[in-house]
C-alpha positions as CSV (number, residue, x, y, z in Angstrom):
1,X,-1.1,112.1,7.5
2,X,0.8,115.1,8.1
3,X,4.4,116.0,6.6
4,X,6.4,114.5,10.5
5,X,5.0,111.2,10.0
6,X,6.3,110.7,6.2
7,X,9.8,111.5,7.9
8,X,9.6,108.1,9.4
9,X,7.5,106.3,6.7
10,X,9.6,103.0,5.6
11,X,9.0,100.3,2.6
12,X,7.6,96.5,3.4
13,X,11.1,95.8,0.9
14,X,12.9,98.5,3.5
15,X,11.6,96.3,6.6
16,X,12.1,93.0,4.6
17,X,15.9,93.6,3.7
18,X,16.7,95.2,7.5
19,X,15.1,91.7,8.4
20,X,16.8,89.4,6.3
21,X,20.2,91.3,7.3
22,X,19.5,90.8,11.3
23,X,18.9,87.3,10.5
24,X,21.6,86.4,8.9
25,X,24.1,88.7,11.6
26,X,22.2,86.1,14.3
27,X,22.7,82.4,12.4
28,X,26.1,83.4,12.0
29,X,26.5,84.6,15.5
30,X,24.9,80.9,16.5
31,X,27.4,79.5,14.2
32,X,30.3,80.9,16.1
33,X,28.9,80.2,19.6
34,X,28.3,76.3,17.9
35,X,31.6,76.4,16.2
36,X,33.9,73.8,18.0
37,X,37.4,75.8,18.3
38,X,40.0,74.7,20.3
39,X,42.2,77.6,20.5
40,X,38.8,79.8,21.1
41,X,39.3,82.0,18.2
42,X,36.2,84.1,17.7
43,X,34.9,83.6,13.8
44,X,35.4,86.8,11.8
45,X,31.6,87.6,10.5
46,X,33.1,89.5,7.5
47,X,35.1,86.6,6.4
48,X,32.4,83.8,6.2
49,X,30.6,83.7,2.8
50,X,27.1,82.3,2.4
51,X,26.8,79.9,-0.5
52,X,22.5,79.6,-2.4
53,X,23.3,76.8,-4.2
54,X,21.3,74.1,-4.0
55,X,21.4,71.0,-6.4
56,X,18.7,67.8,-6.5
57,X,21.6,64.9,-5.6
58,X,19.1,62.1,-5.8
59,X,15.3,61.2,-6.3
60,X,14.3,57.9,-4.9
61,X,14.9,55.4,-2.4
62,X,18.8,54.0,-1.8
63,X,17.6,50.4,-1.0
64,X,15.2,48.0,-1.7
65,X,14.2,47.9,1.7
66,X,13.7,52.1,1.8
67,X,10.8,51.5,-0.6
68,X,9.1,48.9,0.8
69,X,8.9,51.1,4.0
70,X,7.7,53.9,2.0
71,X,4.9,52.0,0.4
72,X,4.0,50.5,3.8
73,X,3.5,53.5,5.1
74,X,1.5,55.0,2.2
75,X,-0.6,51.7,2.5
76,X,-1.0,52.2,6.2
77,X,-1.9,55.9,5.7
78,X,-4.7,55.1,2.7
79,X,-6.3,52.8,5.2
80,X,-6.1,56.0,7.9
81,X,-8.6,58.2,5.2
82,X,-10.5,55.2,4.3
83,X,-11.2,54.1,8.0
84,X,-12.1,58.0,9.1
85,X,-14.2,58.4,5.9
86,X,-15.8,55.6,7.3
87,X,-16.7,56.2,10.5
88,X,-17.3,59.6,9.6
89,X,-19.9,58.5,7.1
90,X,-21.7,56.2,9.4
């Protein structure tokens, strides 16, 4: 490797952070072609600010009835594996 081609040598945290910047440019050009404005008033890119926050709000199921669907369908898969086990063993 000869002197010209570590000119134009770049980082995987180089390529990573040009990445991650080109991304977010295109979700928040999406976000202004899916933003619903009626006066047609293009979004300002260098206004928006990009919140990371992100809280657990619950664990669990709301209702009664959310649960018993979730254990239904962890019933229904148990008898999936045991049925293919099955078959596979016969």
């Amino acid at each position: 490797m000869g002197l010209d081609s570590q000119r134009y040598s770049t980082t995987f945290g180089a390529l990573r952070a040009d990445r991650r910047t080109w991304r977010l440019a295109d979700d928040l050009a999406q976000l202004d072609r899916d933003t619903d404005d009626p006066n047609t008033i293009p979004l300002d890119l260098s206004t928006v600010t990009v919140v990371n926050d992100w809280r657990l709000v619950h664990i669990g199921h709301h209702t009664h009835a959310e649960r018993e669907l979730a254990v239904a369908i962890a019933e229904r898969n148990r008898q999936q594996r045991r049925s293919t086990r099955t078959r596979r063993a016969a």
